[in-house]
LOMARSE-460252 format. One line per 5 residues: for each residue x, y, z of N, C-alpha, C, O. Coordinates in pm, 1 decimal. Atoms other than C-alpha are relative to their C-alpha. Example, Ala and Ser with C-alpha at 12.3 -4.5 7.8 and 13.67 -1.06 7.14 Angstrom:
2
89.0 -119.0 0.0 1230.0 -450.0 780.0 90.0 120.0 0.0 193.6 118.1 66.5 | -82.0 -119.0 -6.0 1367.0 -106.0 714.0 -77.0 109.0 73.0 -26.1 219.8 89.9;
END
This chain:
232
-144.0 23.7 -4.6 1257.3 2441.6 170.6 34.2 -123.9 81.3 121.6 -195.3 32.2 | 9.8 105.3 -130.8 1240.8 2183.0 471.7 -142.8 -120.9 -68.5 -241.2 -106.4 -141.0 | 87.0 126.5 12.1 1066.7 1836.9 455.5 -74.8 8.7 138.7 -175.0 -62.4 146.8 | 35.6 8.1 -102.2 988.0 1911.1 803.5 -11.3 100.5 71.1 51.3 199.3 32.6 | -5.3 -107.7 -120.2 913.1 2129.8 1102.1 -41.0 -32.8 106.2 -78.2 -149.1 121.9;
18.7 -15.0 -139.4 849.1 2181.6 1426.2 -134.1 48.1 44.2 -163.7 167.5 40.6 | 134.7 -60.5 -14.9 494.3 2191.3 1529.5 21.4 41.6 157.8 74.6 -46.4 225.5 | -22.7 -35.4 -144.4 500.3 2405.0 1907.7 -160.8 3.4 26.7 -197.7 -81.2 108.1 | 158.3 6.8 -67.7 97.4 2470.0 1957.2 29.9 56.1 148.4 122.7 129.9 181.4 | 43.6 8.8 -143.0 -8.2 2468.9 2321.3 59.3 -88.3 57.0 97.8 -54.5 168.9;
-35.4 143.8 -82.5 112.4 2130.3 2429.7 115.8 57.8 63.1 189.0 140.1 8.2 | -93.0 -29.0 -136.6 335.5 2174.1 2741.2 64.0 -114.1 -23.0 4.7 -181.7 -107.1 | -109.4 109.9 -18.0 625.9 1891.8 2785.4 5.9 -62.6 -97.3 -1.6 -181.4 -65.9 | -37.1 97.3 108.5 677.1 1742.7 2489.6 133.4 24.1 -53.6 185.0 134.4 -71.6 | -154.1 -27.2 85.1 1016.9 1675.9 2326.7 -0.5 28.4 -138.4 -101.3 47.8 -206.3;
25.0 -50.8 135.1 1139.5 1757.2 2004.4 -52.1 -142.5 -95.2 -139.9 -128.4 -180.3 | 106.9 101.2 71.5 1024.5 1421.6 1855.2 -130.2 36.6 0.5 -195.7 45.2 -103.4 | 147.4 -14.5 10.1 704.7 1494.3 1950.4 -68.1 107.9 -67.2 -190.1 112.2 -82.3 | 54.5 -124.5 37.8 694.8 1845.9 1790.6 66.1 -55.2 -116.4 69.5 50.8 -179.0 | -52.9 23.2 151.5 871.5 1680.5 1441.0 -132.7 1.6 -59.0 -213.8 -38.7 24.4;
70.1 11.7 95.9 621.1 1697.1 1189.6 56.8 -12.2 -191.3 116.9 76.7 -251.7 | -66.0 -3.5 132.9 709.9 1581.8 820.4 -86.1 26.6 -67.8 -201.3 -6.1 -39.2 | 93.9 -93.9 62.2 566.9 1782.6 559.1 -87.7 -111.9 -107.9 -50.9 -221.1 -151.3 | 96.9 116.1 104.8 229.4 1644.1 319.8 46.5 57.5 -106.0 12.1 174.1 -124.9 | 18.8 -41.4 137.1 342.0 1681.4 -14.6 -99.0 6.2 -83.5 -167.3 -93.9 -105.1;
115.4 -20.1 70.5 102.9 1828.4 -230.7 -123.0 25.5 68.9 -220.9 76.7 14.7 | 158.7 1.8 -76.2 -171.9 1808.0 60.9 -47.1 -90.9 -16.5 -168.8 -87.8 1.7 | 83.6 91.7 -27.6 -227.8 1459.0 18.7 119.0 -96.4 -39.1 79.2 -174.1 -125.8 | -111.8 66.0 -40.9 113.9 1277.9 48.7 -71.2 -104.7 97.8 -54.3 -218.6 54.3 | 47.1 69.1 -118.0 -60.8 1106.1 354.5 -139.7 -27.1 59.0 -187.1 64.2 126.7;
169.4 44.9 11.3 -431.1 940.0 388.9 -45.6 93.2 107.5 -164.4 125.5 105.9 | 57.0 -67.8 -152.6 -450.9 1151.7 748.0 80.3 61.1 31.3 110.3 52.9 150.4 | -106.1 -89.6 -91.6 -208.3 1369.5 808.5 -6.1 101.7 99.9 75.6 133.4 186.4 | 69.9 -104.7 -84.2 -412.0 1626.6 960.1 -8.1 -56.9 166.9 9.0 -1.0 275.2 | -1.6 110.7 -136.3 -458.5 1299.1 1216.1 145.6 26.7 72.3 178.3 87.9 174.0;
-143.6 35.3 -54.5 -81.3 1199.8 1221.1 31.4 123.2 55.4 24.1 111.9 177.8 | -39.6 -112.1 -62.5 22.2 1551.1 1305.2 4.4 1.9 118.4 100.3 6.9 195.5 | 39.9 -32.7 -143.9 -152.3 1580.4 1588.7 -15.9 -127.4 129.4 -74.6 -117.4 237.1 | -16.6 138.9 -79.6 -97.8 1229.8 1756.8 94.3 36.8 99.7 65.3 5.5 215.2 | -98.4 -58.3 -121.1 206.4 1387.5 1956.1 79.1 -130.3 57.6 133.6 -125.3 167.8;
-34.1 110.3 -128.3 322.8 1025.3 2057.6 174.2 36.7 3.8 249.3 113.8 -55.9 | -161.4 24.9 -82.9 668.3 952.8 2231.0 57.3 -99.4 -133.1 -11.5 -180.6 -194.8 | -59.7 117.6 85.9 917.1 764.7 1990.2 -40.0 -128.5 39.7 -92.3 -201.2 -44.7 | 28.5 172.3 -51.3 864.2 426.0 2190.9 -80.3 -27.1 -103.7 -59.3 -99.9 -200.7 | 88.1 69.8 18.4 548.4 430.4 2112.9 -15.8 0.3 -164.4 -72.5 -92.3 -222.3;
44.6 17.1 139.9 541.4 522.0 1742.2 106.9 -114.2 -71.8 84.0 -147.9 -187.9 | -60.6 79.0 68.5 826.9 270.3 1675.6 -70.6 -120.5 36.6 -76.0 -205.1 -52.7 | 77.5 155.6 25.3 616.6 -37.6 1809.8 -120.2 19.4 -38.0 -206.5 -66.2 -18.5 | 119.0 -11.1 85.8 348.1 126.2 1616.4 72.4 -123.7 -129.1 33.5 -238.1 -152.8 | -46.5 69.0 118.4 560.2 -3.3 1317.0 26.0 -142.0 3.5 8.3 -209.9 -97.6;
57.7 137.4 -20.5 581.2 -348.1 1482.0 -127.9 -52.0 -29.3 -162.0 -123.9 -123.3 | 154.1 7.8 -7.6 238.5 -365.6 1546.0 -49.1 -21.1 -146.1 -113.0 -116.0 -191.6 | 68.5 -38.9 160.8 161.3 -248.8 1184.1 43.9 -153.8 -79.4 -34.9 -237.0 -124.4 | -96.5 132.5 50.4 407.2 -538.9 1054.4 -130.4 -135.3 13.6 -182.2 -207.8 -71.4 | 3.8 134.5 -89.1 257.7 -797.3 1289.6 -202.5 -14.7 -85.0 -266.4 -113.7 -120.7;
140.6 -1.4 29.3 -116.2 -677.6 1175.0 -11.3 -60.3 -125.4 -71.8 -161.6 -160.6 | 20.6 10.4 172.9 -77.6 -666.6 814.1 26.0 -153.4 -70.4 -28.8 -213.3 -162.9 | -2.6 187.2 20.5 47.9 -1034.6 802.8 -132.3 -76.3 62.8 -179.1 -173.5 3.4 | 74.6 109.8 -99.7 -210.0 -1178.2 1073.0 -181.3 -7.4 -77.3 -270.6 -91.7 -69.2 | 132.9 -38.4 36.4 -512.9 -1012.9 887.3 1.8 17.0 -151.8 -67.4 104.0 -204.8;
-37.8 8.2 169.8 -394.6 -1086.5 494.7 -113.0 -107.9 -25.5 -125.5 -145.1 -142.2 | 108.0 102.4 69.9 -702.2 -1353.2 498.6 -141.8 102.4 -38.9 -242.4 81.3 -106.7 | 159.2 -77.6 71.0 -953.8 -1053.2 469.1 29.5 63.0 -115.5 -32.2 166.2 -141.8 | 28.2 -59.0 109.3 -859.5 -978.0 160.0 -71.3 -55.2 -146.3 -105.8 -0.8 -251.2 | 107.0 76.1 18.8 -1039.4 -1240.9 46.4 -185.4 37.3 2.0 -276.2 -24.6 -53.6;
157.2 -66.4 -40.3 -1386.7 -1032.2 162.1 42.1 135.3 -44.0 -55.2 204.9 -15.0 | -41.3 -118.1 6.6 -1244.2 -728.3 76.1 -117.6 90.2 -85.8 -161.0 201.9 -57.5 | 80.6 -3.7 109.2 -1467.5 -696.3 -198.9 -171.8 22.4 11.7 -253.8 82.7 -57.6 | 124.3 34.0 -44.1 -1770.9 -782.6 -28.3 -69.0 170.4 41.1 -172.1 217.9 -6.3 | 22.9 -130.3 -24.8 -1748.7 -401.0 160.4 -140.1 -8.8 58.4 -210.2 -109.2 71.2;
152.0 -31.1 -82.5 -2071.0 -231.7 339.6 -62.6 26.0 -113.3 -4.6 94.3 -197.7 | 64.7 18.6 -129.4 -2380.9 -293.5 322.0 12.2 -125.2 53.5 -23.7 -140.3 170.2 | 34.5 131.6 -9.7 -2347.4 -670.0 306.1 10.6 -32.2 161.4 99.3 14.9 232.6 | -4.6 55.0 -143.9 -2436.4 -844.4 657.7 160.4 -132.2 -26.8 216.3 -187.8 67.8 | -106.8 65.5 -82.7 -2133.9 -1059.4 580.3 162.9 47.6 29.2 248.6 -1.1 102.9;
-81.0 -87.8 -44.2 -1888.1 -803.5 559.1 19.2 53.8 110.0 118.6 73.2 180.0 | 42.8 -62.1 -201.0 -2014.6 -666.2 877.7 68.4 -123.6 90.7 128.4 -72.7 185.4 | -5.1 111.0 -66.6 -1934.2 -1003.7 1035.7 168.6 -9.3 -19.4 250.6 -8.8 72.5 | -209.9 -12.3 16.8 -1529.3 -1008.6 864.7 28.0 119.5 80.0 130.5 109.6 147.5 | -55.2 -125.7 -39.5 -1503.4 -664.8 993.3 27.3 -10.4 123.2 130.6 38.7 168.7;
12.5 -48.0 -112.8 -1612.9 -720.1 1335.5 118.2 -116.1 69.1 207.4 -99.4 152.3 | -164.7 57.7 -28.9 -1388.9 -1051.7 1334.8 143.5 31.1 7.3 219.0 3.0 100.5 | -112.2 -70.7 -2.8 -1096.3 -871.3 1204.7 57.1 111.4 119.8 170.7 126.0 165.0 | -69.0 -113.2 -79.7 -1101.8 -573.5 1435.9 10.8 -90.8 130.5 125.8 -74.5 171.4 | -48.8 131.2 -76.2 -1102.6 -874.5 1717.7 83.5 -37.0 39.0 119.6 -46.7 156.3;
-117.6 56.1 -11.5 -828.6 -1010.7 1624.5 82.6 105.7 -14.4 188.6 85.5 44.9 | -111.2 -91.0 -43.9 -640.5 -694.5 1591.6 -10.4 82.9 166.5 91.6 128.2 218.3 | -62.7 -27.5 -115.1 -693.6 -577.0 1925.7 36.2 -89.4 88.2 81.6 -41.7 192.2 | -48.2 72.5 -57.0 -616.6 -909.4 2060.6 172.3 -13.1 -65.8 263.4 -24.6 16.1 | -167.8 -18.6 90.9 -264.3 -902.8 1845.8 27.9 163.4 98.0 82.0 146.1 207.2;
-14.4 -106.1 -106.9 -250.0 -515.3 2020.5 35.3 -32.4 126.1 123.1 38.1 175.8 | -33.4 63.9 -153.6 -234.0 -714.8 2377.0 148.5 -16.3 1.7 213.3 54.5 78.9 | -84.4 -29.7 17.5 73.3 -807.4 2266.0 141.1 63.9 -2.6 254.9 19.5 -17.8 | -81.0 -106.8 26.4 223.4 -473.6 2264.9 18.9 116.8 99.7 10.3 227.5 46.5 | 1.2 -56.5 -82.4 261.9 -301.0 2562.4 -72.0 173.1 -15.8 -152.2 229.9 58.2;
-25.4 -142.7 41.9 275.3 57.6 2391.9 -175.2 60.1 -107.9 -238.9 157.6 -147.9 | 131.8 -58.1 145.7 -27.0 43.0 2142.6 -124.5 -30.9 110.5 -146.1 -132.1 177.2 | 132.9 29.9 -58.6 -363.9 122.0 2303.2 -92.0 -59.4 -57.9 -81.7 -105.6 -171.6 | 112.8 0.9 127.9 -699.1 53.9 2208.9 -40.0 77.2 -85.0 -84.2 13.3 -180.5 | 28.4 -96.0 70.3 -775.5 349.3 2037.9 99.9 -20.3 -121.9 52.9 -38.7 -234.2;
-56.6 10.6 125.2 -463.1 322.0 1814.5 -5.6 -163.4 -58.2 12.8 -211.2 -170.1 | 46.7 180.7 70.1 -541.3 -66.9 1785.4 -87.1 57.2 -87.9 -28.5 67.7 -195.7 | 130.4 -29.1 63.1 -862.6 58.6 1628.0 35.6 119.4 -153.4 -28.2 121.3 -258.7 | -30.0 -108.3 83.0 -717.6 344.3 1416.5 114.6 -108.7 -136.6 113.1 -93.1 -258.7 | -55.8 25.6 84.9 -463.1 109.7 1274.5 -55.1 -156.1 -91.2 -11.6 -232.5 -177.4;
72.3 132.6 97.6 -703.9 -162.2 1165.9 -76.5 72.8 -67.7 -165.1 -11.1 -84.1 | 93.4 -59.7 45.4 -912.4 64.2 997.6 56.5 37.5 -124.9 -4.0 33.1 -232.0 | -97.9 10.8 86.5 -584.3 145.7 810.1 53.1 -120.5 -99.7 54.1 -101.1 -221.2 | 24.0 46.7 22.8 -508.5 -154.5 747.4 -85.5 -53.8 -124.8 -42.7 -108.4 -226.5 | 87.7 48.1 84.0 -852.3 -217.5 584.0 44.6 68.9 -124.6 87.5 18.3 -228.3;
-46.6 -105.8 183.2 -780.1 84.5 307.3 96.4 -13.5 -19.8 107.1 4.8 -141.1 | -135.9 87.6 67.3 -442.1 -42.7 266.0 -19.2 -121.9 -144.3 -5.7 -128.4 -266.5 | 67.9 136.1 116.1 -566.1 -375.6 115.1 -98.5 -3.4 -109.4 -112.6 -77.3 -206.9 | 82.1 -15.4 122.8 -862.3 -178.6 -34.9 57.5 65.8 -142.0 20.1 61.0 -259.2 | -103.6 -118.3 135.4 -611.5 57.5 -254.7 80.9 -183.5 -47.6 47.9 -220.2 -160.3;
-106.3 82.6 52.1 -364.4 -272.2 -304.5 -93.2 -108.7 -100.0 -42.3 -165.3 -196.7 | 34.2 63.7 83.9 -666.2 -466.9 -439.3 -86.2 31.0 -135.3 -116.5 -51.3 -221.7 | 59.7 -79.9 89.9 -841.1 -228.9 -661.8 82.1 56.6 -76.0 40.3 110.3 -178.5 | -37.5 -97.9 98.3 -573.6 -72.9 -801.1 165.5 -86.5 -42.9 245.9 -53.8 -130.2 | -145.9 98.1 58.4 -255.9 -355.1 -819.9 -15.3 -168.1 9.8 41.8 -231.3 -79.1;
9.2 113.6 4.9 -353.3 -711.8 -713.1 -64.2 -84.2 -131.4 -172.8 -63.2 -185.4 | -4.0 75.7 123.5 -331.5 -954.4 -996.0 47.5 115.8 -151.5 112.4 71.8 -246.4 | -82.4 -93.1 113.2 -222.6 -682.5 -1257.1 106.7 -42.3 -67.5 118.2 -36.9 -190.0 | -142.7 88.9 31.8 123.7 -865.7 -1263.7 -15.7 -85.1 -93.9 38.9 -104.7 -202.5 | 8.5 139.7 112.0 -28.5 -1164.3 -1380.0 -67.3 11.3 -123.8 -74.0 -83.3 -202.3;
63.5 11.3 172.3 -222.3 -1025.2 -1703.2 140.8 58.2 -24.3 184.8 10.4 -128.8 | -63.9 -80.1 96.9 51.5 -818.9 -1778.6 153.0 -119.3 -41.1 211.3 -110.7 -149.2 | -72.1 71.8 -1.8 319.3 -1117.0 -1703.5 -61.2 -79.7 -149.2 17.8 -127.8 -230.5 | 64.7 144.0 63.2 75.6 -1344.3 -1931.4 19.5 72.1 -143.0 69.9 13.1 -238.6 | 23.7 -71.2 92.2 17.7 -1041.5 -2172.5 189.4 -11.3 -108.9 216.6 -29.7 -227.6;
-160.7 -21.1 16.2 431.3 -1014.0 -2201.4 25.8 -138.3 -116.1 37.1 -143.7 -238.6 | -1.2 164.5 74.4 460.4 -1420.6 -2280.0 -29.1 39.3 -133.7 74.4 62.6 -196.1 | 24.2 4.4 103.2 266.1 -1364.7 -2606.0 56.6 39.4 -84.9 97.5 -24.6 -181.8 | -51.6 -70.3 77.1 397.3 -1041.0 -2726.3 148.7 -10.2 -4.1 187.7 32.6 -112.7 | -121.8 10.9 -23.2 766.4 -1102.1 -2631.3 33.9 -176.1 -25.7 139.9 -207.2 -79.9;
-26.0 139.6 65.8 770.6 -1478.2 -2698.1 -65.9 -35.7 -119.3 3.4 -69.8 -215.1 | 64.0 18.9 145.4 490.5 -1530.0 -2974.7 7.9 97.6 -98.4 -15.7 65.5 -214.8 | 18.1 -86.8 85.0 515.0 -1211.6 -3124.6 -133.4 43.4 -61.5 -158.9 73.6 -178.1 | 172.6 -5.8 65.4 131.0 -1166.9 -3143.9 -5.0 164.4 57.6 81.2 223.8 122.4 | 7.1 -150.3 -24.6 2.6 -809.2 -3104.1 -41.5 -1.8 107.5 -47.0 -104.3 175.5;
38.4 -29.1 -205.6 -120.3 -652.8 -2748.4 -102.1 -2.2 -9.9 -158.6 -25.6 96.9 | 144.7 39.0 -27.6 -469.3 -671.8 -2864.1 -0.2 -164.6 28.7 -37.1 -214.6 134.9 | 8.6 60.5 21.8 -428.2 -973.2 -2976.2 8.4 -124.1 141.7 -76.1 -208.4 171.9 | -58.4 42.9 -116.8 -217.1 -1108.9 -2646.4 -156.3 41.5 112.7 -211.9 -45.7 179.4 | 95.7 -56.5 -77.7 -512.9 -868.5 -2458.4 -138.6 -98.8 -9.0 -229.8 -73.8 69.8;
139.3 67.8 89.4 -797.3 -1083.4 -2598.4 19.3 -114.8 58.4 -84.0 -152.0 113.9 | -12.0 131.3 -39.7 -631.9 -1441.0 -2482.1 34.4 -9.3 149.1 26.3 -117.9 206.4 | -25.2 23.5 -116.1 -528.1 -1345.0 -2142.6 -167.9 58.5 41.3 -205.3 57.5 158.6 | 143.1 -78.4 -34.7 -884.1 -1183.7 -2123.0 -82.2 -115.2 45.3 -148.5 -119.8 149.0 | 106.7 90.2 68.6 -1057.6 -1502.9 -2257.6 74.8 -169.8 141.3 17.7 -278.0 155.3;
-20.0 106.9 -57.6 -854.1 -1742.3 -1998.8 -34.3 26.0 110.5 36.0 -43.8 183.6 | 56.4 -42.2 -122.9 -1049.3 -1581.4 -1672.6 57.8 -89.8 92.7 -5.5 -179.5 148.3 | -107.8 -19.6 -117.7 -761.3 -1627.3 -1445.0 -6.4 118.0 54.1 34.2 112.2 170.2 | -42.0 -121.1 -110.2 -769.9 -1245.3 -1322.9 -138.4 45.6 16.6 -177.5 102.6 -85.2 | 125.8 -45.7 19.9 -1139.8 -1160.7 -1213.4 43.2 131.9 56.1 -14.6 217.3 -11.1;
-45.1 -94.2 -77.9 -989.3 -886.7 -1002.8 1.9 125.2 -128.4 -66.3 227.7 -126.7 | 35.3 -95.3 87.0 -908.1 -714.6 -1344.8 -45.4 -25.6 -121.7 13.1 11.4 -223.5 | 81.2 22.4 122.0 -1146.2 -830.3 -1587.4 -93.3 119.0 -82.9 -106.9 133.6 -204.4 | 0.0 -102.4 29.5 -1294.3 -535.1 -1593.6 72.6 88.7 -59.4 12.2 190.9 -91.8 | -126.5 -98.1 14.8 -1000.3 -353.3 -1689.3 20.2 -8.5 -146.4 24.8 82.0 -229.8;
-19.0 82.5 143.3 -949.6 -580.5 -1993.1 -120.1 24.8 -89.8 -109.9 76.7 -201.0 | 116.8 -61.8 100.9 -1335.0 -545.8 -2112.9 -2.8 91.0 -72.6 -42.2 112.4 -187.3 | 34.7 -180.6 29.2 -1312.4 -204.1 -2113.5 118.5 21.7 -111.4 82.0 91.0 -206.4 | -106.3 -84.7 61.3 -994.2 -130.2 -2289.8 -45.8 -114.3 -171.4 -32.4 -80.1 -288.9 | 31.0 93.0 117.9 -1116.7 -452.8 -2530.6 -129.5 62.7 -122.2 -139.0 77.2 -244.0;
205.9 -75.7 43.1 -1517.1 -296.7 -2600.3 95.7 160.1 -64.9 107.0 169.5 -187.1 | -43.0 -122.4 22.8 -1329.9 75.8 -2616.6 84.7 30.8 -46.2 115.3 149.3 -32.5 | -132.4 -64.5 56.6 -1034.1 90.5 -2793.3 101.7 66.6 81.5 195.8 128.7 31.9 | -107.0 -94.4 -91.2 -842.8 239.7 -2511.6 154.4 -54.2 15.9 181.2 -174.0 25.8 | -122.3 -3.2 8.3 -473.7 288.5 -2502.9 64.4 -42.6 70.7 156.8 -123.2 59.4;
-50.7 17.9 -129.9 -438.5 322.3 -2147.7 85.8 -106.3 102.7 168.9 -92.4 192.6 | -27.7 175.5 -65.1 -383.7 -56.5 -2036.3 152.2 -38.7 -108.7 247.2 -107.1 -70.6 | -95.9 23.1 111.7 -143.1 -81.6 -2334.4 160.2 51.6 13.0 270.1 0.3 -8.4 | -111.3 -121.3 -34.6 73.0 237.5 -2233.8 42.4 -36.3 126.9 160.7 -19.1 156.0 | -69.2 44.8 -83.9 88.8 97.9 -1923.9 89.0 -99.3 27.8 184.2 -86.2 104.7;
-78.9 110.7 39.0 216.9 -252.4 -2020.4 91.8 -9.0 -46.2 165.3 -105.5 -25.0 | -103.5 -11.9 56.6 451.6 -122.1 -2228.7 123.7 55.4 99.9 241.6 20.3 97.3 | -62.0 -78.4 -73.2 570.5 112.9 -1963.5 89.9 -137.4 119.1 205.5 -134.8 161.4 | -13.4 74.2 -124.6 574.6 -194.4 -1698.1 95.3 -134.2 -38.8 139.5 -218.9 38.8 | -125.6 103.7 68.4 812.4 -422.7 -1956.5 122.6 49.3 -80.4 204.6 -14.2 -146.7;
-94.0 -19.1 92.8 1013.7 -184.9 -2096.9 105.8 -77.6 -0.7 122.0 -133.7 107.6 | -174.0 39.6 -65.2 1381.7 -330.3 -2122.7 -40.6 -145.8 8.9 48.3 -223.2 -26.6 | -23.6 167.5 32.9 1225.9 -710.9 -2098.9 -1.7 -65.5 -108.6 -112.8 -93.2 -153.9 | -27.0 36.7 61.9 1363.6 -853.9 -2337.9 -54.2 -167.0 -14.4 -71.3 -230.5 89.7 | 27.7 105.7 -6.0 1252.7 -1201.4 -2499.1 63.2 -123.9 88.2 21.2 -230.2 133.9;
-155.9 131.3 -37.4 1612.2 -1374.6 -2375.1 -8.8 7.8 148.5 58.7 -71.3 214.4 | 6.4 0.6 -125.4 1504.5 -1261.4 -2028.9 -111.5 -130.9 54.4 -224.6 -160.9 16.0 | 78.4 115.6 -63.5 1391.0 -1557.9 -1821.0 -141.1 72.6 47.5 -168.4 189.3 75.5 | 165.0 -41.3 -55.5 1003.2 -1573.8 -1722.0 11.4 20.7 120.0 -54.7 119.1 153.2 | -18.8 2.8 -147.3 1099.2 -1613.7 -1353.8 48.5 171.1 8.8 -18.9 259.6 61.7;
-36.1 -178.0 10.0 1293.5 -1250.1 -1409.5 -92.2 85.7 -39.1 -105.8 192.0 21.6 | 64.5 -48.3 86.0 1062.0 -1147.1 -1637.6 -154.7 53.0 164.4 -192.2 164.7 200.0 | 101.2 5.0 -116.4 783.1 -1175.6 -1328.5 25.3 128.2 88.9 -38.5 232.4 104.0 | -66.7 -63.1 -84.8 993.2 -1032.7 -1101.9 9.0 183.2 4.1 -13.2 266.5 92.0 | 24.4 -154.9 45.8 1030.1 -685.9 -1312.7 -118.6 35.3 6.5 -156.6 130.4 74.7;
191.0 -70.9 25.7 650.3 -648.3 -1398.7 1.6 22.3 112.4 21.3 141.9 134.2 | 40.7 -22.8 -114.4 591.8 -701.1 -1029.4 67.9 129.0 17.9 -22.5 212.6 14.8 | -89.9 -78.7 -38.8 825.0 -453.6 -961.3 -10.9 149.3 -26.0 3.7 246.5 48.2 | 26.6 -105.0 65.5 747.6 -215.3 -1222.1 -155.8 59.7 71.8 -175.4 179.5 92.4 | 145.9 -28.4 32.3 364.8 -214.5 -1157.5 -6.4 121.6 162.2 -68.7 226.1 180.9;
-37.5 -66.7 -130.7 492.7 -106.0 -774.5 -2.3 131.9 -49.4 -108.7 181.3 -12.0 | -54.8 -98.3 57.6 624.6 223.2 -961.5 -111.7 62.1 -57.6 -86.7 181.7 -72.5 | 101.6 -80.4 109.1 275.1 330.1 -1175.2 -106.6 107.4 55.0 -153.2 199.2 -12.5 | 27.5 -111.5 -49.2 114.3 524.3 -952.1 50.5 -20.4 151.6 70.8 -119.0 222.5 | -36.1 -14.4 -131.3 215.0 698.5 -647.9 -79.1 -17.9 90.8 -169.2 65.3 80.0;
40.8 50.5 -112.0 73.6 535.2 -321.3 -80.8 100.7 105.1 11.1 178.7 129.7 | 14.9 -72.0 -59.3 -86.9 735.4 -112.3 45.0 -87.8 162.6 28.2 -209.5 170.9 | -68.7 9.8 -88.1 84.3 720.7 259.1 -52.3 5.9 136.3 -100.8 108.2 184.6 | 97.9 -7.2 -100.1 -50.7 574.2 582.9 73.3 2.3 122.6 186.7 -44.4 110.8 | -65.7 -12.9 -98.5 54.4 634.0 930.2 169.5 -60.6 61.2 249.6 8.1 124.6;
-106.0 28.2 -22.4 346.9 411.3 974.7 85.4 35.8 -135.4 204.7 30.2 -105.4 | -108.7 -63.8 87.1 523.2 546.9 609.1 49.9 151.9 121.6 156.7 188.8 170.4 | -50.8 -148.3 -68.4 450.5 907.6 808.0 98.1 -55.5 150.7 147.5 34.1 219.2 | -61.0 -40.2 -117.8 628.2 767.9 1112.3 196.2 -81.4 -25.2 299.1 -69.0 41.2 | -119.0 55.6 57.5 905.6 544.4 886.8 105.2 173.3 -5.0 209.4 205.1 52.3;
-53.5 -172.6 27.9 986.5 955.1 771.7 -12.0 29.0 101.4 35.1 -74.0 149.7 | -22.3 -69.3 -138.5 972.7 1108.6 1091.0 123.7 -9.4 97.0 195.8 78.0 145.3 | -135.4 23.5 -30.9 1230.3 890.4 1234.0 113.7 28.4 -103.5 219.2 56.6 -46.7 | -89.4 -2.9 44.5 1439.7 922.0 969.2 59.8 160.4 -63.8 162.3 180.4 -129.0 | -4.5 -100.7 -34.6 1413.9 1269.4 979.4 54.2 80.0 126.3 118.9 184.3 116.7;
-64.2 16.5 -82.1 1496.0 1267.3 1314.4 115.6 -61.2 21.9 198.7 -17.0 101.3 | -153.8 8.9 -13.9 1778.6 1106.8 1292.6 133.6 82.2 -93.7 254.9 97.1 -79.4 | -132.2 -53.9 58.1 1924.2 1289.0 1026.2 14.0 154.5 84.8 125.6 206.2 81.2 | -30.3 -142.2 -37.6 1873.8 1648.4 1212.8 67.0 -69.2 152.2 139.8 15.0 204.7 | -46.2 18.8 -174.0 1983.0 1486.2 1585.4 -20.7 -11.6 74.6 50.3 -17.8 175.0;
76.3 38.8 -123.4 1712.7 1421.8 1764.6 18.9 -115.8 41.3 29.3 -137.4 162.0 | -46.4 167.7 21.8 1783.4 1073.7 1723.3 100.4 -68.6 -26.2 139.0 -76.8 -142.8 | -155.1 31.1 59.3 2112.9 900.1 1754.9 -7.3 -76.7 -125.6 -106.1 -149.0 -138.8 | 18.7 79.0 119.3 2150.9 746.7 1440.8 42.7 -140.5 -13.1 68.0 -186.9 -124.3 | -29.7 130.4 -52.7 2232.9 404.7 1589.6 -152.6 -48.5 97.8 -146.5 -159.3 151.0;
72.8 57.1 -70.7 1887.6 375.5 1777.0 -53.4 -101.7 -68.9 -21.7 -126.7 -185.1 | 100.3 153.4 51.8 1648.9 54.9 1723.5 -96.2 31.4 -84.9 -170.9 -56.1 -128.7;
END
């Protein structure tokens, strides 16, 4: 019935922020929730978590470039150990974030970028390119599928394209269609971009990492009263 509750346990002095808990939908709404739960922090600190998170996710957007590389490779090992580096030197920063959650939220971080590049980066642009053909040339979606395939601009999902090319599969098709409905030829390419991107956001649901669970928490808190609804 509730999105939320009140976790009490054992813990002595804690306020009601600290006992909010927002519920996992389904049991996997949230990469760690079992974690987040039990973190107990003070508002301060979980709102310059969400700084922090901000400040990370920009400063450390060049490893996604290696992303790919992953364990065992010795030079992955070497981005990793740079990256976590530079995020607890960015952590210094921050009065509120320790090392421990420095460490917890680069780790995040990493599977952030690994879900965003395995499962959406460059997608836009076959399906943008795919669009052009079928919505301006009028060529079919194999057909369109076959020339954006053959101009290895997206290695990211070349795979994607083989497969549905070699196999007859639907899948890539149903999704394209799904991710342009409504664009029309007369719609500018610049717009036209804009939607796919937009759409592709929408195709599957995200799974949810510590700062979504603490985006909901506050805003949970503020709607029951723990939280004036004017704080920072």
């Amino acid at each position: 019935m509730f999105d939320w509750s009140f976790q009490y346990l054992t813990v002595a002095a804690l306020d009601d922020y600290q006992h909010l808990v927002p519920q996992n939908h389904g049991g996997c709404e949230y990469v760690h929730w079992n974690d987040y739960r039990m973190y107990f922090h003070k508002y301060e600190i979980e709102l310059e978590y969400l700084y922090f998170w901000e400040e990370l996710s920009k400063k450390l957007k060049w490893m996604e470039d290696y992303i790919h590389l992953e364990w065992p490779t010795l030079k992955w090992g070497r981005i990793c150990r740079r990256g976590e580096s530079q995020a607890i030197k960015i952590a210094t920063g921050f009065s509120n974030i320790t090392t421990r959650l420095a460490h917890a939220a680069y780790y995040e971080c990493i599977d952030f970028m690994n879900m965003e590049i395995c499962w959406y980066k460059q997608l836009d642009g076959v399906y943008f390119e795919i669009w052009k053909r079928v919505a301006k040339l009028k060529k079919s979606f194999r057909e369109a599928l076959e020339e954006v395939y053959k101009l290895d601009q997206f290695p990211l999902r070349e795979h994607v394209m083989e497969y549905a090319l070699e196999s007859n599969s639907f899948e890539i098709e149903m999704q394209f269609r799904d991710c342009t409905k409504g664009i029309t030829e007369e719609v500018t390419e610049e717009k036209a971009q804009d939607l796919i991107a937009d759409a592709i956001t929408k195709l599957w649901t995200r799974p949810k990492f510590y700062a979504d669970y603490i985006r909901k928490k506050i805003e949970i808190a503020r709607a029951i009263g723990i939280l004036s609804p004017v704080s920072p």
